[in-house]
BAKEGU-671496 format. One record per residue (C-alpha): x, y, z; residue in three letters; residue number from 1. Coordinates in pm, whole numbers, plus 50000, padded with zeros to 5 digits. Layout:
BEGIN
     u     v     w code pos
     X     Y     Z  ALA NUM
...
***
This chain:
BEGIN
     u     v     w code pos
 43251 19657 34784  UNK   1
 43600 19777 34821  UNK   2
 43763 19744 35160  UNK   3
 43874 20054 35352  UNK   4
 44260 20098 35414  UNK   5
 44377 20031 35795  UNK   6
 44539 20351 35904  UNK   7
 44753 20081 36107  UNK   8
 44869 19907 35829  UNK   9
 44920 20259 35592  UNK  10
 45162 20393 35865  UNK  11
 45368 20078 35876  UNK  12
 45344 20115 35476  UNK  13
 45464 20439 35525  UNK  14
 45769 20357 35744  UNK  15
 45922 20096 35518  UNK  16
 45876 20391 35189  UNK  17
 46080 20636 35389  UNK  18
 46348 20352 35485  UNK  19
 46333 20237 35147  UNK  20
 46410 20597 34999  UNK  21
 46646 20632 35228  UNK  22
 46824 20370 35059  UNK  23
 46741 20415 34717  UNK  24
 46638 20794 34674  UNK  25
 46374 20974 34545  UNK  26
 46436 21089 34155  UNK  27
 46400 20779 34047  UNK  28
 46086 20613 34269  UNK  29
 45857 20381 34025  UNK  30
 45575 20166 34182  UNK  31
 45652 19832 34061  UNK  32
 45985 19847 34226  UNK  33
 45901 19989 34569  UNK  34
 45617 19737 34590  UNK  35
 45891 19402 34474  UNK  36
 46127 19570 34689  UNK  37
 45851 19555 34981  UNK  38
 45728 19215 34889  UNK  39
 45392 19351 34814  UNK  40
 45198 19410 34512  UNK  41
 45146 19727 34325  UNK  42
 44772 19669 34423  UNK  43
 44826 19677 34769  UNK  44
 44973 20039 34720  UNK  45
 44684 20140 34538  UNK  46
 44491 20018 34803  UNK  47
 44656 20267 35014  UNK  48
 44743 20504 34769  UNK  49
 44539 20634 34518  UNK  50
 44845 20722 34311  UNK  51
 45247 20775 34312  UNK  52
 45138 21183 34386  UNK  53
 44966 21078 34681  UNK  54
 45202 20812 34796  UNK  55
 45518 21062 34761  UNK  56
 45262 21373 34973  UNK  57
 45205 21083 35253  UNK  58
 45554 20970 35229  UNK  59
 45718 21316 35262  UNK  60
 45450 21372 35556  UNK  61
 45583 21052 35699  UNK  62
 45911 21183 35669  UNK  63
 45816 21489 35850  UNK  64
 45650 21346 36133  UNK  65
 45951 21083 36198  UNK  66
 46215 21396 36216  UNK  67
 46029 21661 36411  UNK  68
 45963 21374 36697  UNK  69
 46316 21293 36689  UNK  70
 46438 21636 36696  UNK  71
 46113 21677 37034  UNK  72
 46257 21406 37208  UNK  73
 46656 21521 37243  UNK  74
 46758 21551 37569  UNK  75
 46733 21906 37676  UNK  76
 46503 22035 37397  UNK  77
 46189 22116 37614  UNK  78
 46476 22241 37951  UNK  79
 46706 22420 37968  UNK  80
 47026 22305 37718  UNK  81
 47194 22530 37497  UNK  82
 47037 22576 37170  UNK  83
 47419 22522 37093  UNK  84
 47396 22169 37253  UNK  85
 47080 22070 37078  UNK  86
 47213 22165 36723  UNK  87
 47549 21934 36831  UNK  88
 47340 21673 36891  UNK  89
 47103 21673 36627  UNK  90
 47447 21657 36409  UNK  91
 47579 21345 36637  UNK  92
 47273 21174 36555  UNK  93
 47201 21293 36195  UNK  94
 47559 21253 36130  UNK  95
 47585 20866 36243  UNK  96
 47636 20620 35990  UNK  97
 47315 20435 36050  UNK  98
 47094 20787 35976  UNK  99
 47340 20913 35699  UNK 100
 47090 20790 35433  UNK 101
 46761 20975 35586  UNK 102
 47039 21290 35552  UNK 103
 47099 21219 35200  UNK 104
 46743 21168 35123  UNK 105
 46643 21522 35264  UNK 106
 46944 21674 35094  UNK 107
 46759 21527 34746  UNK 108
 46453 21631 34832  UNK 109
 46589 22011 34893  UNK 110
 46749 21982 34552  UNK 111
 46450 21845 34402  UNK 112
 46212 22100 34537  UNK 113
 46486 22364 34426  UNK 114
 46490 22267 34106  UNK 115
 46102 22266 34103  UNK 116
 46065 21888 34031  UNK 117
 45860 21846 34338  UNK 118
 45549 22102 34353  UNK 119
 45262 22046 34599  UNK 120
 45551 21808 34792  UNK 121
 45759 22000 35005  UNK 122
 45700 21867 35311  UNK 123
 45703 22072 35686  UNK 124
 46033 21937 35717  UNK 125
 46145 22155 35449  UNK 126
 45933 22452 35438  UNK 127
 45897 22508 35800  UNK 128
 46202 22425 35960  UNK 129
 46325 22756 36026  UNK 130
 45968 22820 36258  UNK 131
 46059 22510 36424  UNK 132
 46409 22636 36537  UNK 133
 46271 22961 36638  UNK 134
 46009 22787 36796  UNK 135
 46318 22659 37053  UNK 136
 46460 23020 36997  UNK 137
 46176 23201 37166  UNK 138
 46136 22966 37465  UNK 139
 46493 23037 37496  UNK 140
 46394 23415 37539  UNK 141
 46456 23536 37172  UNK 142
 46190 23784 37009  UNK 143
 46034 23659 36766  UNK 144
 46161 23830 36513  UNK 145
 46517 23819 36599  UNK 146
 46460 23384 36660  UNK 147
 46333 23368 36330  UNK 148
 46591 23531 36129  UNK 149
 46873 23345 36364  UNK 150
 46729 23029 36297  UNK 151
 46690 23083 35941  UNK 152
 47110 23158 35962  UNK 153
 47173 22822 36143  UNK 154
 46953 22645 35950  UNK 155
 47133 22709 35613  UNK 156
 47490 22729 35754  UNK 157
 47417 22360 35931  UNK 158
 47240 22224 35576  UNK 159
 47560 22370 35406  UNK 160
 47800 22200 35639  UNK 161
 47628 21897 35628  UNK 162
 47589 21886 35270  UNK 163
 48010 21940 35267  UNK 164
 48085 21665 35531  UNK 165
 47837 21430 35263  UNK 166
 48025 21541 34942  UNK 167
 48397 21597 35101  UNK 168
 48408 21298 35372  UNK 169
 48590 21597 35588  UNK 170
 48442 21521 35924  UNK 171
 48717 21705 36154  UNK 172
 48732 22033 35928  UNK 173
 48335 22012 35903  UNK 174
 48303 21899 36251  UNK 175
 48524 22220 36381  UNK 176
 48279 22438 36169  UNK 177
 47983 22339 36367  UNK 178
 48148 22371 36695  UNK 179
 48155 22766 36560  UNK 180
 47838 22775 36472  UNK 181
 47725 22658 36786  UNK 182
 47901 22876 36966  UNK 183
 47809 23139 36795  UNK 184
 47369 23029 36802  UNK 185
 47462 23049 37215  UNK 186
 47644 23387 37220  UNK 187
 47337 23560 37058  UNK 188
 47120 23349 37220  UNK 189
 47297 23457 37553  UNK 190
 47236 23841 37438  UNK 191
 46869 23741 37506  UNK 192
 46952 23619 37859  UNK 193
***
C-alpha cells in the first residue's frame, strides 16, 4: 500500500523548488537535478508529485502564495499609506540583493508564458496581479473600473522598470523613474480622495 504524501513535508518540498529556481531558473528544470540538488531522490518527488507538470503547477502556486503574503504584510498595506509608498517598498524589498533572484525568476516565467512555453502554468502571480493592485486601489477609494485600469498601468510600467534596472544595472536612473511613477499612482489616487 502506498503511503500518502504529508502536506507538511510537500510545502517544505515546495519552498526549497522555488529557492532552488530562484537560483537556477526555470527553462531548463529536469528532475534528476532538482532532486541531487535537494539531496533527495527522484522518488521522493514522485511521491509528492505525480509528474514535472504537476510539480511546476504546485511550484508556481507556491510561488504565488509566498509573494501575495509578502506583498499583505507591508507596512501600511491594510491602513492608510500611499499606494505610492507601498509600490516604493515593494521595489526596496524586491529590489534587494538577497530577493533579486525570486525577481529574475518571475521575469522568466513572464517570458516563458509570453512565448507560450508554459500553458495551464501561469500562476495568480502573473495572471491576476493587476486585481490584486486594484484590490488596494479600491480600498483606497478608486472605482473599480478606474483601479483596475490604473493598476494595470503601474503594473507594466514597474515590470518594465524592473526588468531595465535587471538588464542595465542603472539603479539611480531606474530608481528616479519609480519615484515618478509613484508619484504619479498618488496624484490620481488623490483625485479619488
Amino acid at each position: 500500500m502506498a503511503r500518502t504524501a504529508d502536506p507538511n513535508r510537500r510545502a517544505e518540498l515546495l519552498d526549497q523548488i522555488v529557492d532552488y529556481l530562484a537560483g537556477h531558473g526555470l527553462s531548463t528544470l529536469s528532475m534528476r537535478p532538482l532532486a541531487e540538488h535537494l539531496g533527495k531522490s527522484t522518488r521522493v518527488l514522485t511521491h509528492h508529485f505525480a509528474d514535472k507538470d504537476e510539480l511546476l503547477s504546485a511550484t508556481m502556486e507556491r510561488l504565488d502564495e509566498r509573494h501575495r503574503a509578502w506583498l499583505r504584510s507591508l507596512p501600511g498595506w491594510a491602513g492608510s499609506d500611499s499606494v505610492g509608498t507601498i509600490i516604493r517598498r515593494t521595489w526596496d524589498w524586491q529590489a534587494s540583493e538577497d530577493n533579486l533572484p525570486i525577481a529574475r525568476l518571475v521575469h522568466e516565467i513572464e517570458g516563458l508564458a509570453a512565448g507560450g512555453r508554459l500553458r495551464g502554468h501561469v500562476p495568480r502571480l502573473l495572471a491576476d496581479r493587476s486585481e490584486f493592485v486594484a484590490g488596494l486601489l479600491r480600498e483606497r477609494g478608486v472605482p473599480e473600473a478606474d483601479a483596475l485600469r490604473i493598476s494595470t498601468l503601474a503594473n507594466s510600467a514597474y515590470t518594465g522598470l524592473q526588468i531595465d534596472l535587471l538588464t542595465t544595472g542603472d539603479r539611480e536612473r531606474v530608481e528616479e523613474a519609480l519615484d515618478q511613477l509613484c508619484a504619479l499612482v498618488d496624484e490620481q489616487v488623490a483625485t479619488y480622495g
